[in-house]
C-alpha positions as CSV (number, residue, x, y, z in Angstrom):
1,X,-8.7,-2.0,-12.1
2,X,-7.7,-0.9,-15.9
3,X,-4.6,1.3,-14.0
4,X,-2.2,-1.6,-15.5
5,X,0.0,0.4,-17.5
6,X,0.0,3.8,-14.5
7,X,1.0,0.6,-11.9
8,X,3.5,-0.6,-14.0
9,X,4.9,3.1,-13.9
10,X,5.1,3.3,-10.7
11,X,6.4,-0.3,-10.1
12,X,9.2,0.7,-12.3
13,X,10.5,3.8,-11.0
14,X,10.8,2.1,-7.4
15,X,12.6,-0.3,-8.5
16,X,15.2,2.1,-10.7
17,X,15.5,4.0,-7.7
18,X,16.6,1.5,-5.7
19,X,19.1,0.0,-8.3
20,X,20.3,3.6,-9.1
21,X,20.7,3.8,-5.0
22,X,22.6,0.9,-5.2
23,X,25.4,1.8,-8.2
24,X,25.8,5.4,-6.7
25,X,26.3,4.3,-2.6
26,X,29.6,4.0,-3.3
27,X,30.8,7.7,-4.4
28,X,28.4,8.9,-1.3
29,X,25.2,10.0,-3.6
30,X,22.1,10.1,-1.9
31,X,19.1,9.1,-3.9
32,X,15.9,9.1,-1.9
33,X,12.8,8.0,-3.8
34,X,9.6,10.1,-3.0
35,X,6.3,8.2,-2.6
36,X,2.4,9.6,-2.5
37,X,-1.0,8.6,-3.8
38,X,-2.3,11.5,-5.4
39,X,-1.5,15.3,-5.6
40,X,-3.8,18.3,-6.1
41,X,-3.1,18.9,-9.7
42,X,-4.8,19.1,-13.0
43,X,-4.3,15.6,-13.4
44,X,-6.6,14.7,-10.3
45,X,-8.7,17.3,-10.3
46,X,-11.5,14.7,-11.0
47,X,-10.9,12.4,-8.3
48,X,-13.4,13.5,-5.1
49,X,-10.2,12.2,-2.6
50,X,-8.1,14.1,-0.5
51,X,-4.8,14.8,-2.0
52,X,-1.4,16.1,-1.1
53,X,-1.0,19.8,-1.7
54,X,2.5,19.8,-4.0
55,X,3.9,22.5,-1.8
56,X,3.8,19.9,0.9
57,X,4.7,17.2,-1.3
58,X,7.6,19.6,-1.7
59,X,8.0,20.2,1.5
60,X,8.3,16.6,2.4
61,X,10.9,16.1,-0.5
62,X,13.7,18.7,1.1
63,X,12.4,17.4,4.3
64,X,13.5,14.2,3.2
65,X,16.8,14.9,1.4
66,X,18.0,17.2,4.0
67,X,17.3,14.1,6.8
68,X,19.9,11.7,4.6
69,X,16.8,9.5,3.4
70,X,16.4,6.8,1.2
71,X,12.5,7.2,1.0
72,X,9.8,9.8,1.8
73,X,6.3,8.3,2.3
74,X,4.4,11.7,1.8
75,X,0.8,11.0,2.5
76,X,-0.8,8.2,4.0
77,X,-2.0,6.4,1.2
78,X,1.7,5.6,0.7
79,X,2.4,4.7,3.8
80,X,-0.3,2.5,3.7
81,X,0.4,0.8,0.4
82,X,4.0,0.5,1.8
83,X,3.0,-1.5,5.2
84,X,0.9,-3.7,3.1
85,X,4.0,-4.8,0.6
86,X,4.8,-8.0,2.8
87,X,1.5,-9.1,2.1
88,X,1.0,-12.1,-0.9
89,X,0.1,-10.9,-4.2
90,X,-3.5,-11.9,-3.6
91,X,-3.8,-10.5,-0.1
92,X,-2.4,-7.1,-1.7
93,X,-4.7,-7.4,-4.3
94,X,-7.8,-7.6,-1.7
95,X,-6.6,-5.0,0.2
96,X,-5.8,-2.5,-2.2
97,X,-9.5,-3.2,-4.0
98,X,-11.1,-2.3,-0.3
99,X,-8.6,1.0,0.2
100,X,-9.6,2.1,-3.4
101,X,-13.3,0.9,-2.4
102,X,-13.4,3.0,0.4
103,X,-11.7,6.2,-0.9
104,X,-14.2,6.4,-3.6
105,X,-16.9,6.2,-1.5
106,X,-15.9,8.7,0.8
């Protein structure tokens, strides 16, 4: 809740990704969108959550580029988010209110 505008963001560069992806498949340019929930940087040094280490989020990018991929999931909070993306906007709602409920209180 109140994240609007950071969602939005995020919402956004997914779907320029995939658009770019699209325009460029022609002339053989691979664009592969990476995906994660949190890093350990300055920026979430106040959230009490694990967090990707960005030398592994790093890691996972290469990984990722060097495999031919469209998309690296590098944690599990975005693979979760990800498998949950079928659901309807009010079941993805409830869901993602329970994840964020749960990481907090952990």
């Amino acid at each position: 809740k109140g994240g609007n505008a950071y969602h939005l963001s995020k919402a956004a560069a997914w779907a320029m990704t995939n658009g770019v992806r699209l325009e460029l498949a022609e002339q053989g340019t691979l664009v592969t969108a990476v995906h994660l929930g949190l890093a350990d940087t300055d920026m979430a040094a106040g959230w009490p959550v694990d967090k990707i280490a960005p030398s592994d989020l790093a890691d996972a990018a290469l990984d990722g580029v060097e495999a031919g991929s469209a998309e690296v999931l590098a944690d599990q909070w975005s693979r979760d988010v990800k498998s949950r993306l079928p659901l309807s906007p009010e079941e993805f709602s409830a869901a993602m209110d329970r994840a964020l409920a749960e990481l907090m209180a952990t």
